[in-house]
C-alpha positions in Angstrom: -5.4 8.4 9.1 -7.2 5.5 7.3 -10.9 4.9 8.7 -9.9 0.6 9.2 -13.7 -0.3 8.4 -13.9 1.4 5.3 -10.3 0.1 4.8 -11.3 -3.5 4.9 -14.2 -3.2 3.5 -12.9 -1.7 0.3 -10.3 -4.8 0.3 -13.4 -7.0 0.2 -14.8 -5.8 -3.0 -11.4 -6.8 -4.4 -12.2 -10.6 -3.9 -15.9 -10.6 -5.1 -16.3 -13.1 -8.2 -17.9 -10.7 -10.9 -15.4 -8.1 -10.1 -12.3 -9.9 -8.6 -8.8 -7.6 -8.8 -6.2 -9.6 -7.2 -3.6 -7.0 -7.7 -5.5 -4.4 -5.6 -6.6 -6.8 -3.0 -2.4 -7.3 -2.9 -1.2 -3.6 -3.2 -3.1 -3.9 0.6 -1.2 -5.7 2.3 2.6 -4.2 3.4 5.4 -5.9 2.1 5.8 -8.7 5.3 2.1 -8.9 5.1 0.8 -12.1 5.1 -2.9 -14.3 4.7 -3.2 -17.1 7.2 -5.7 -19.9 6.3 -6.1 -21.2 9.8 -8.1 -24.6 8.2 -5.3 -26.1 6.6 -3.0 -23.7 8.1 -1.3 -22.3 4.8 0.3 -18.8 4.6 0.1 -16.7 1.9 2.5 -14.0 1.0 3.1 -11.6 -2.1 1.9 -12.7 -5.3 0.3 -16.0 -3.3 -2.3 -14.0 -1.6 -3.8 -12.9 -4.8 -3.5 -16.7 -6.2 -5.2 -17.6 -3.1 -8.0 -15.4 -3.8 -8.4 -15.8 -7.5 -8.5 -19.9 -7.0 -11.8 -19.3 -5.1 -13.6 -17.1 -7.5 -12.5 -19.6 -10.4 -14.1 -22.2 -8.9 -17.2 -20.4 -7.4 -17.5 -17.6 -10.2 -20.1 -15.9 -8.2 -18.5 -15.5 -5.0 -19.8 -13.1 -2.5 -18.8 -12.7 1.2 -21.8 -11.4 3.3 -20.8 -9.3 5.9 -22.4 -9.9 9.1 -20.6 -7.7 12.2 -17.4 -5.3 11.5 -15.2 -5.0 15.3 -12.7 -2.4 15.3 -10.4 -1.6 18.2 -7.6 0.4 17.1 -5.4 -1.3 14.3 -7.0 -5.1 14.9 -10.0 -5.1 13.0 -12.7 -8.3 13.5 -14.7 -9.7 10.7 -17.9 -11.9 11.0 -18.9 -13.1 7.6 -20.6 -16.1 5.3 -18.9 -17.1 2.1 -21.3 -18.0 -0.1 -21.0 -19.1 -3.9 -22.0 -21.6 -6.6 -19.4 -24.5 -7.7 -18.9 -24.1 -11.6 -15.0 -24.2 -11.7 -12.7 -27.1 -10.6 -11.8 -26.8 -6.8 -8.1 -27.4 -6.3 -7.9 -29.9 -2.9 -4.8 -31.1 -0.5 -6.8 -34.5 -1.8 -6.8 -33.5 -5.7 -9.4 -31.6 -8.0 -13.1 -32.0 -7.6 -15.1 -30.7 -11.2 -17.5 -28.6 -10.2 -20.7 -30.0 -8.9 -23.5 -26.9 -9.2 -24.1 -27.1 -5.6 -24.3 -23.9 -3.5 -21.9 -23.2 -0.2 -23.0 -21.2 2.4 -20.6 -21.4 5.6 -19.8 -18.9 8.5 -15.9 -17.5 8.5 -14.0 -15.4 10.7 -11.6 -13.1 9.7 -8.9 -11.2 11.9 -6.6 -8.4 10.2 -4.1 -6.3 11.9 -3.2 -3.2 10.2 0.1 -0.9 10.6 0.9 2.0 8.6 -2.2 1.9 6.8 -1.4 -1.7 5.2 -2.6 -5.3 6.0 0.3 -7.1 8.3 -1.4 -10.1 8.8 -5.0 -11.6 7.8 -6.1 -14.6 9.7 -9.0 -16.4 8.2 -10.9 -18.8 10.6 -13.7 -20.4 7.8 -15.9 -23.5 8.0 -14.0 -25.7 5.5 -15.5 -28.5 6.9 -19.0 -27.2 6.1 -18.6 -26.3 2.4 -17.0 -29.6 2.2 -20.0 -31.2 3.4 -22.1 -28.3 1.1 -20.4 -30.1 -2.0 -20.6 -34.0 -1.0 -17.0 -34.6 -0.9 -17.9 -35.4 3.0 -21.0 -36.6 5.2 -22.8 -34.5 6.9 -21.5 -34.8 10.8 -23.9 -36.4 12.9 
């Protein structure tokens, strides 16, 4: 049986910027497996996932997710995290590209997996887009 912490966990180290593998991060998920970005509310499937992924670590190069609190009951596994990165590489946008500004993000994320057969079926990522928004300028700070 496959320990789900140390499952996740290892998918992780897939997505960090110095030593980002989008095809293993993939070869995770089962084949109806899917990524939800509950922010803008995209899904992500296949090949996409790993596109997904790579997009972020192009345009913050060192990208590292700091894990705060791993929950685990049974195959639903909880993820309290801060992204955290410096912008070097143009940052696709539903509003266009922004060229990369040298600030730093730091902003707390959520993510939710539920596992079956050993495989990712479905990875819901709850993350502060607002905030790293704010982190790079592109929006005031809320009041």
């Amino acid at each position: 049986m496959v320990d789900n912490e140390k499952f996740i966990r290892k998918l992780y180290t897939y997505a960090e910027g110095q030593g980002i593998d989008t095809e293993k991060f993939v070869s995770m998920f089962s084949d109806e497996g899917y990524m939800l970005d509950m922010a803008s509310g995209t899904k992500f499937r296949g090949k996409a996932i790993g596109d997904s992924i790579a997009s972020l670590a192009s345009a913050f190069p060192d990208v590292h997710r700091e894990i705060f609190k791993i929950h685990v009951a049974d195959n639903v596994v909880i993820v309290e995290l801060a992204i955290r990165g410096t912008h070097k590489g143009e940052l696709k946008l539903p509003s266009g590209t922004l060229a990369p500004t040298g600030k730093k993000i730091d902003f707390p994320s959520c993510d939710v997996f539920h596992l079956e057969n050993g495989k990712i079926k479905s990875f819901h990522c709850y993350n502060e887009a607002s905030l790293m928004l704010q982190q790079l300028g592109v929006i005031p700070p809320q009041a």
